[in-house]
DSSP file (Angstrom, degrees, kcal/mol; ACC not computed):
  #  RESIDUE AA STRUCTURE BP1 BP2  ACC     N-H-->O    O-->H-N    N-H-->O    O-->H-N    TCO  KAPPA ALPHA  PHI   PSI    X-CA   Y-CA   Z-CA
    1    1 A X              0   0    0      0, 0.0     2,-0.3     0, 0.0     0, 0.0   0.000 360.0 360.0 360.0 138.0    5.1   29.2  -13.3
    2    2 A X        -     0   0    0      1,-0.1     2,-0.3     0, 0.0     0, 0.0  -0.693 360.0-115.8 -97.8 137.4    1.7   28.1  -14.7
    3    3 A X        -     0   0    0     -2,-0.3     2,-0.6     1,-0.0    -1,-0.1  -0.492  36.2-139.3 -64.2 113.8   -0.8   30.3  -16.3
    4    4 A X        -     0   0    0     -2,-0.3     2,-0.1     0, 0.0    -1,-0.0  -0.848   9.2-150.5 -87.1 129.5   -4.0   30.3  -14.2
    5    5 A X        -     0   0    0     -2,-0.6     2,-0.0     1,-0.1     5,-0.0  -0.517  22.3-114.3 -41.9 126.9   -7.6   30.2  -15.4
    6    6 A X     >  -     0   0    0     -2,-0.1     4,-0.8     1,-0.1    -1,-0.1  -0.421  40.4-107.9 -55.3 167.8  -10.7   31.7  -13.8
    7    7 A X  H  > S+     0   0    0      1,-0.2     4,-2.3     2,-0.2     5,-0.3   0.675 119.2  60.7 -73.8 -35.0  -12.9   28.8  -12.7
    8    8 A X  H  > S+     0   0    0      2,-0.2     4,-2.4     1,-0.2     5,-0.2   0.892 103.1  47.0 -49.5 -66.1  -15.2   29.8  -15.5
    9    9 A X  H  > S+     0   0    0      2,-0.2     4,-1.2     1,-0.2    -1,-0.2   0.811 114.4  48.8 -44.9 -46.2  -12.7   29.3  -18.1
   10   10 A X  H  X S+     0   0    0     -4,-0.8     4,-3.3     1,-0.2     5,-0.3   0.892 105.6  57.1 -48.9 -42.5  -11.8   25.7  -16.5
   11   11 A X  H  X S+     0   0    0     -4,-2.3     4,-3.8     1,-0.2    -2,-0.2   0.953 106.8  45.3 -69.0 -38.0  -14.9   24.8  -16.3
   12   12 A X  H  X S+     0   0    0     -4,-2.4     4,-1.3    -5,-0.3    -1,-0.2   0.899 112.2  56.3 -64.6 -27.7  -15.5   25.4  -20.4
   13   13 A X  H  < S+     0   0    0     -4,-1.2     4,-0.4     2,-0.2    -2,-0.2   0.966 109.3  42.4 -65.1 -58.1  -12.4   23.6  -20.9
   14   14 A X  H >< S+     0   0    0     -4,-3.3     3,-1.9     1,-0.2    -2,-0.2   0.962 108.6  58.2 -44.8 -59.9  -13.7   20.5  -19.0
   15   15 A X  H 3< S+     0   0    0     -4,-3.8    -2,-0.2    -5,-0.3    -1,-0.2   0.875 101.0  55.8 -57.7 -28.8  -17.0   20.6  -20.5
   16   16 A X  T 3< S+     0   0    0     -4,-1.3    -1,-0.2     2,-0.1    -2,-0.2   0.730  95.4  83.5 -66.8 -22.1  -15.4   20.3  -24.1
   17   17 A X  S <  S-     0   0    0     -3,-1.9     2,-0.3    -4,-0.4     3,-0.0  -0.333  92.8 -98.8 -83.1 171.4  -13.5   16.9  -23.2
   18   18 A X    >   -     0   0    0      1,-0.1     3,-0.7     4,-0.0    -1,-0.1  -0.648  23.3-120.3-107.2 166.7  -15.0   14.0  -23.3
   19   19 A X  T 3  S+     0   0    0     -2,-0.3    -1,-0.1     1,-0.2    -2,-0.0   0.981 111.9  41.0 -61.1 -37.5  -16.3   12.4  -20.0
   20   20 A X  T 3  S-     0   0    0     -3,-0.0    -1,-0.2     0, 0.0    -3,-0.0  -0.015  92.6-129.6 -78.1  25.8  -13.8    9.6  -21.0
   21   21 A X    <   -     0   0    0     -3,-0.7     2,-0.1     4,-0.1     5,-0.1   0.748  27.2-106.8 -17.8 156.7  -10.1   10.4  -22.5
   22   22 A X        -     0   0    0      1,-0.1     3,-0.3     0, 0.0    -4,-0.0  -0.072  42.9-105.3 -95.7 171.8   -8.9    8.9  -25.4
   23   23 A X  S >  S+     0   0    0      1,-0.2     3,-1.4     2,-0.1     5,-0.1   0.753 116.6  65.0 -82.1 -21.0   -6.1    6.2  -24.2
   24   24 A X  T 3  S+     0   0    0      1,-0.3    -1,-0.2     3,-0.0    14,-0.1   0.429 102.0  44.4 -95.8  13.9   -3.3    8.4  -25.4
   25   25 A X  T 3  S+     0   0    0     -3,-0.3     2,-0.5     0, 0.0    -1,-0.3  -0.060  92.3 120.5-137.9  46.2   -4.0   11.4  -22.8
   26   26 A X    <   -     0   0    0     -3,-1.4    -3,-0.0     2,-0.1    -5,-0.0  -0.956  48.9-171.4 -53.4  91.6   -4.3    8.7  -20.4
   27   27 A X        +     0   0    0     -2,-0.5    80,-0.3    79,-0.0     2,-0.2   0.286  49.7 127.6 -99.6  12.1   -1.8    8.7  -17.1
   28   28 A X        -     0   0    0      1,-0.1    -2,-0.1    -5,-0.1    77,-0.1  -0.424  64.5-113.7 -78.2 146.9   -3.1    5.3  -16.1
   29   29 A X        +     0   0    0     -2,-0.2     2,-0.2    75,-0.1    77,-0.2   0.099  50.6 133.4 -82.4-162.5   -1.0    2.4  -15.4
   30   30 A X        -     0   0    0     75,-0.9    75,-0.3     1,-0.1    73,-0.0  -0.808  63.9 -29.0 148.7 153.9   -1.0   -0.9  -17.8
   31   31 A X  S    S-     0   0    0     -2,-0.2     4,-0.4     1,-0.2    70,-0.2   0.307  72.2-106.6 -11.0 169.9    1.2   -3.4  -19.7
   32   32 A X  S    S+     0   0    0     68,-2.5     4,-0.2     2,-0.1    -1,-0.2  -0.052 121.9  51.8 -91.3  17.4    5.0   -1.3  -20.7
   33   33 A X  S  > S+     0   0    0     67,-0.4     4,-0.8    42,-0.1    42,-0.1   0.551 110.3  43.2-106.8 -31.6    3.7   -1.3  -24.4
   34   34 A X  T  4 S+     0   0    0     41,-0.2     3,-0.3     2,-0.2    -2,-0.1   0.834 116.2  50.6 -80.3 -42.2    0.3    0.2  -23.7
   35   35 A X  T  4 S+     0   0    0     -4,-0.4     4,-0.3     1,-0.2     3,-0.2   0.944 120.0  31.9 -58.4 -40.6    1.8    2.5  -21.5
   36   36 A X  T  4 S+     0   0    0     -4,-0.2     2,-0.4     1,-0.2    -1,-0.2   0.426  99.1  74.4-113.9  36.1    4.4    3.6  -23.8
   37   37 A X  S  < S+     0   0    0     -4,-0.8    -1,-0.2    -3,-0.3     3,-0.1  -0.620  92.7  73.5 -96.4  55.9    2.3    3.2  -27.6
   38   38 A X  S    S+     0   0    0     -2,-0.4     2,-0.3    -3,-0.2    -2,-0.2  -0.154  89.7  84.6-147.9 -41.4    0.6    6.8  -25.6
   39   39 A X  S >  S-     0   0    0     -4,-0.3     3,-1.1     3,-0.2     5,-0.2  -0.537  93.3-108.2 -89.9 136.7    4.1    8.5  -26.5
   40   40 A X  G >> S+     0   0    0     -2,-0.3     3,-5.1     1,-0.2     4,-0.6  -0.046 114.5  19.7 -52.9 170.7    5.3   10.2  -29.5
   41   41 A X  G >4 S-     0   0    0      1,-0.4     3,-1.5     2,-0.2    -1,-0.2   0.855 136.8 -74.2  39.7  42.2    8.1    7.7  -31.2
   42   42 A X  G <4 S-     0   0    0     -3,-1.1    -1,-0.4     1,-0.2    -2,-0.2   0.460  89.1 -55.2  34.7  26.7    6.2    5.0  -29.0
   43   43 A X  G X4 S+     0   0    0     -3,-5.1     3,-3.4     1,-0.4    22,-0.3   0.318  85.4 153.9 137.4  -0.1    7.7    6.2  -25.9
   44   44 A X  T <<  +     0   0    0     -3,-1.5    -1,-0.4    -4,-0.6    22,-0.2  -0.386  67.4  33.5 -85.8 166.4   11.4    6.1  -26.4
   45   45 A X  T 3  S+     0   0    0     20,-2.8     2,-0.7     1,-0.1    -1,-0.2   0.170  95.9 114.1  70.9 -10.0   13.4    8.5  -24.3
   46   46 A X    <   -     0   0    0     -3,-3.4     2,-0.4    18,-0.1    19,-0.3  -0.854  62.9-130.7-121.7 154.2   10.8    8.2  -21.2
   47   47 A X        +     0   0    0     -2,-0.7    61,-5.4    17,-0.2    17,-0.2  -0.518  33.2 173.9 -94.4 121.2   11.6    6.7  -17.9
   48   48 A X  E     -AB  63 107A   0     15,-1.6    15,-1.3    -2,-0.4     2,-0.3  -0.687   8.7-175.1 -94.7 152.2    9.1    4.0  -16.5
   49   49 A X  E     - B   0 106A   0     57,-1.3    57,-1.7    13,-0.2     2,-0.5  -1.000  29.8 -84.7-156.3 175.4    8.9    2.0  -13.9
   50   50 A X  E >>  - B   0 105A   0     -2,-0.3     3,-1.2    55,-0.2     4,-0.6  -0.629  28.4-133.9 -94.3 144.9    6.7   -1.0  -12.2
   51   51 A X  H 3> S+     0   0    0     53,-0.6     4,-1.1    -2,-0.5    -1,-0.2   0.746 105.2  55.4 -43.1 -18.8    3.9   -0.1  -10.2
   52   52 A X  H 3> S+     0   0    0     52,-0.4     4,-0.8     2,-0.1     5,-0.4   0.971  84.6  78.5 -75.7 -48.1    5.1   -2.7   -7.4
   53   53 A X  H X>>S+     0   0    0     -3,-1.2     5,-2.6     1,-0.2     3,-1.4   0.898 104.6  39.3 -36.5 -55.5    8.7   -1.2   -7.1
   54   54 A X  H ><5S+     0   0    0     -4,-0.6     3,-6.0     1,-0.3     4,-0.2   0.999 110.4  55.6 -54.1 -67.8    6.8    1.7   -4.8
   55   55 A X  H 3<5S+     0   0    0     -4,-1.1    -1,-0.3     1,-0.3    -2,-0.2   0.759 104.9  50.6 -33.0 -32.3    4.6   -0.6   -3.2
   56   56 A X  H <<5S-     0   0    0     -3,-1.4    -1,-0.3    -4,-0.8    -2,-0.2   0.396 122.3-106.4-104.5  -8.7    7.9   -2.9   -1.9
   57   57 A X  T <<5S+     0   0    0     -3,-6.0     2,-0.5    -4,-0.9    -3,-0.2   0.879  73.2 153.9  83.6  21.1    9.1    0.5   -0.7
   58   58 A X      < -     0   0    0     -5,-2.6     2,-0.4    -4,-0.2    -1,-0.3  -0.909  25.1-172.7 -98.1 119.4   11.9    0.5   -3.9
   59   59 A X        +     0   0    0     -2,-0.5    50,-0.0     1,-0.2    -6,-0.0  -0.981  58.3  17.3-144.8 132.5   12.2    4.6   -4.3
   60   60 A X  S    S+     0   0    0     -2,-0.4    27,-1.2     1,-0.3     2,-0.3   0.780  87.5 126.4  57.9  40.7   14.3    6.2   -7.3
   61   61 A X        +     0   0    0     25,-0.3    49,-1.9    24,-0.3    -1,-0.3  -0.835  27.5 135.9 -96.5 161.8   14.4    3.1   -9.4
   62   62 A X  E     - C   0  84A   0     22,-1.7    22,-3.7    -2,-0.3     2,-0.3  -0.936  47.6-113.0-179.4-178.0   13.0    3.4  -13.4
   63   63 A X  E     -AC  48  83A   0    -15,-1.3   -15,-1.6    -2,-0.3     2,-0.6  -0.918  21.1-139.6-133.8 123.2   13.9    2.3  -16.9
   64   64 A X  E     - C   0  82A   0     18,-4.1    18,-3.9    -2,-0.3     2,-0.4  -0.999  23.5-135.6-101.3 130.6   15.0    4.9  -19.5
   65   65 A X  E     + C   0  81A   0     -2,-0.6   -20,-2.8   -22,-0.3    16,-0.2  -0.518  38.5 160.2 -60.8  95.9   13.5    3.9  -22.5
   66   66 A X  E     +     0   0A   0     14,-2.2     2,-0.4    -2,-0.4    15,-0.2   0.730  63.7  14.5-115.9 -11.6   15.9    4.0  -25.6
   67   67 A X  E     + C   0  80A   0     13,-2.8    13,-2.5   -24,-0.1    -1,-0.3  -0.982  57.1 175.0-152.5 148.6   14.2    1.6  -28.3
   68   68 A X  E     - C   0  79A   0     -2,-0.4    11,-0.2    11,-0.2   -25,-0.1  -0.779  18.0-168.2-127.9-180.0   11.2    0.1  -28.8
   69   69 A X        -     0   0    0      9,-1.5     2,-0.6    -2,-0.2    10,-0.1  -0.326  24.9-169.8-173.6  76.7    9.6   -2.0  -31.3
   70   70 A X        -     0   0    0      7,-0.2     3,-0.3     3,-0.1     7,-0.3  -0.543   3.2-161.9-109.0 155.5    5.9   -2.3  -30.7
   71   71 A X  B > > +F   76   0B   0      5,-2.9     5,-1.3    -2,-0.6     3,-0.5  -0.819  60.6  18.0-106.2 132.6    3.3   -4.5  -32.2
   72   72 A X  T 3 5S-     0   0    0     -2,-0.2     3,-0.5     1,-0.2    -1,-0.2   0.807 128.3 -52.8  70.9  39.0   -0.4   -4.9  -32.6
   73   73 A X  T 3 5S-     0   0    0     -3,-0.3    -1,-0.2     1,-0.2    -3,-0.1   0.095 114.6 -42.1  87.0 -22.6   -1.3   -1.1  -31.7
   74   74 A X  T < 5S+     0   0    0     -3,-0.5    -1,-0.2     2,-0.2   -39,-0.2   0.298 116.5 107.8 136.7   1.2    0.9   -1.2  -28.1
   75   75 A X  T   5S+     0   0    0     -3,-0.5    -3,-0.2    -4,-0.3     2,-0.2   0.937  85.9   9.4 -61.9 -51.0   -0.4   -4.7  -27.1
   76   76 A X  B   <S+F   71   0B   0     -5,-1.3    -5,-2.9   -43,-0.1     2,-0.2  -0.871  80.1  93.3-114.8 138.3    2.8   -6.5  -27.7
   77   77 A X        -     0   0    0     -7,-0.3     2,-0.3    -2,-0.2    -7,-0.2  -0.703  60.6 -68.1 169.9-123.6    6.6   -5.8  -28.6
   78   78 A X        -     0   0    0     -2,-0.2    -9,-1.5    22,-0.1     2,-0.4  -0.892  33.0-170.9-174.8 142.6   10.1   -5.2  -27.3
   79   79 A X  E     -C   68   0A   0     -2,-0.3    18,-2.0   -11,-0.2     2,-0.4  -0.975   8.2-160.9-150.4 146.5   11.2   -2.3  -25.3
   80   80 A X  E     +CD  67  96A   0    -13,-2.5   -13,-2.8    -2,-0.4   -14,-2.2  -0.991  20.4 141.3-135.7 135.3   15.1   -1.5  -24.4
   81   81 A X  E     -CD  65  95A   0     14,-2.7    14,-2.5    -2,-0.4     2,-0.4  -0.746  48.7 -97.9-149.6-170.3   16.6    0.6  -21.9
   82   82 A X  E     -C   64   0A   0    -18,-3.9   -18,-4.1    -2,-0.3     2,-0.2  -0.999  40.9-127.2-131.0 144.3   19.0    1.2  -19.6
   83   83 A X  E     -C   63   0A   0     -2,-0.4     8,-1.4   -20,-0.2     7,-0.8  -0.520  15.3-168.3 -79.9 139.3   18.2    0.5  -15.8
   84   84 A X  E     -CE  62  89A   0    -22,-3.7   -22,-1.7     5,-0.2     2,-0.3  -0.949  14.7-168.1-122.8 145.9   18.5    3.2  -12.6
   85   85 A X        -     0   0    0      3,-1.1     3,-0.4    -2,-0.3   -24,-0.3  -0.730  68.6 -24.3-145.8 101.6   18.1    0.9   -9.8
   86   86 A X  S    S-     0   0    0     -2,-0.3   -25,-0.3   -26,-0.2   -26,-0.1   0.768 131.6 -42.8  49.6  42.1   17.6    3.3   -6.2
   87   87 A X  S    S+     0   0    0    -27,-1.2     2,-0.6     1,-0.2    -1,-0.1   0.281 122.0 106.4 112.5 -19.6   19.5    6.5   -7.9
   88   88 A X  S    S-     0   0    0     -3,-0.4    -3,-1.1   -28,-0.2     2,-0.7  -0.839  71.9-123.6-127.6 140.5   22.3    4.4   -9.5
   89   89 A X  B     +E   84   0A   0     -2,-0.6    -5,-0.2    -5,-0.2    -1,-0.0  -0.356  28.0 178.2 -55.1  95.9   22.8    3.4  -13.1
   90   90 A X        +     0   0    0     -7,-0.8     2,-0.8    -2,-0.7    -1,-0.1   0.710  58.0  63.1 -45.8 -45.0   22.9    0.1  -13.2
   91   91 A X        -     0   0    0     -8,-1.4     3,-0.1     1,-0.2    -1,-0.0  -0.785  50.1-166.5-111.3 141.3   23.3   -0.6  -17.0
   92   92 A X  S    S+     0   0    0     -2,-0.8    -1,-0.2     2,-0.1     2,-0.1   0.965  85.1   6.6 -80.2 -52.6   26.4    0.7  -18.8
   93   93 A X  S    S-     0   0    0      1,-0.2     2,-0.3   -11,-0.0   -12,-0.1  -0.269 101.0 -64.0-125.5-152.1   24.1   -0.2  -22.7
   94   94 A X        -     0   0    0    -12,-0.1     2,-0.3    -2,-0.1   -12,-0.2  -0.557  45.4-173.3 -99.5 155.0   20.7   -1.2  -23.4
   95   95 A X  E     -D   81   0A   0    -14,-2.5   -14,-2.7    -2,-0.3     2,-0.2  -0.986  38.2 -92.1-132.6 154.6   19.1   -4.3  -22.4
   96   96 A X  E     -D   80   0A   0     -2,-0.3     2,-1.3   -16,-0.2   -16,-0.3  -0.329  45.9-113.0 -63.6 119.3   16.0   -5.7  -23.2
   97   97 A X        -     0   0    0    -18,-2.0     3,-0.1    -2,-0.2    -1,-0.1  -0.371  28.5-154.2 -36.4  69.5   13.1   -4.8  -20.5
   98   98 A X  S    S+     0   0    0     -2,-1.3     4,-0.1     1,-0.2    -1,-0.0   0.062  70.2  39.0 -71.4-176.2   11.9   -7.7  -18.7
   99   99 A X        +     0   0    0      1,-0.1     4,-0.4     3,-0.1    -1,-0.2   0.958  69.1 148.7  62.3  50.2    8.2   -7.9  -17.1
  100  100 A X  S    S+     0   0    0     -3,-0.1   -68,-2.5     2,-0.1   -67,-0.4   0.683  76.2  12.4 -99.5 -43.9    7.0   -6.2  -20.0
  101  101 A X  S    S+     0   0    0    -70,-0.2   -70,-0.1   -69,-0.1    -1,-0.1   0.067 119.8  72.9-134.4  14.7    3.3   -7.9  -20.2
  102  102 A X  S    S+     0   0    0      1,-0.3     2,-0.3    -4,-0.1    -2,-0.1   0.583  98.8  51.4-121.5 -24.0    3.6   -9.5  -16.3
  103  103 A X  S    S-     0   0    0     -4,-0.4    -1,-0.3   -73,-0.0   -52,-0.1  -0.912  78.7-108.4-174.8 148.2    3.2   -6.3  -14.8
  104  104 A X        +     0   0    0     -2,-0.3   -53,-0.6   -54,-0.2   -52,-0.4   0.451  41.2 178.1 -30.6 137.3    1.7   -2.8  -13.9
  105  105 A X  E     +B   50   0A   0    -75,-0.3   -75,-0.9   -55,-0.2     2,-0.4  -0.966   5.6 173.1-137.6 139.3    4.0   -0.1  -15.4
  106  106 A X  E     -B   49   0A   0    -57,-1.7   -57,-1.3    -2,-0.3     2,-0.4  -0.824  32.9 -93.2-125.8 160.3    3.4    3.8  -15.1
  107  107 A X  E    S+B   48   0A   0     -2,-0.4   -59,-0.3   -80,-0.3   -60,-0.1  -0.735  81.4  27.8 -90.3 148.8    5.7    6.7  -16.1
  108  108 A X  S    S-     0   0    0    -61,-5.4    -2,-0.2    -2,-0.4   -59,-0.1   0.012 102.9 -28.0 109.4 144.5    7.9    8.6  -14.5
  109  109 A X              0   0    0      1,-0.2   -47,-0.2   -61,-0.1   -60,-0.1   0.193 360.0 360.0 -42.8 141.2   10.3    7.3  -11.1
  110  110 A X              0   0    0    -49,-1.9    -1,-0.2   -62,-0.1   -48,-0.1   0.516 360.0 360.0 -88.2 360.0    9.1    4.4   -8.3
């Protein structure tokens, strides 16, 4: 259970941010390097997935993240994981991520 704020208090809390967030308290979606160069130890241990999978109607697929190795701030790299693909583990060890820099990725389950 979450601690609530009077509206007073929210509101001081908002006014201190900045109207824009920095990219790394950013939940928006983006390349699977930008998305996880936002996380400590660039991201490894959380499950991603691509923004299309939902769209196609693809529901409990993701990627758990177990290595990375990213380059140029989160622009470019390598990401490895293991695949869940609608609820069942697909990959016994890691494989390399494909679609990496071809398409939308967010955190968290299609």
């Amino acid at each position: 259970m979450g601690l609530k704020l009077p509206p007073s208090a929210t509101n001081a809390v908002l006014a201190l941010l900045p109207k824009e967030l920095p990219p790394s308290l950013q939940s928006k979606k983006g390349t699977l390097y930008q998305v996880l160069s936002r996380y400590p130890q660039d991201g490894v241990g959380q499950i991603v997935h691509q923004c299309r999978w939902a769209q196609k109607g693809i529901h409990g697929s993701y990627w758990k993240v177990t290595r990375t190795k990213l380059k140029l701030e989160g622009s470019h790299g390598k990401a490895w994981g293991k695949l869940v693909w609608k609820g069942k583990m697909l990959s016994s060890r890691d494989e390399l991520i494909p679609g990496s820099l071809k398409y939308n990725w967010k955190t968290g389950s299609s």
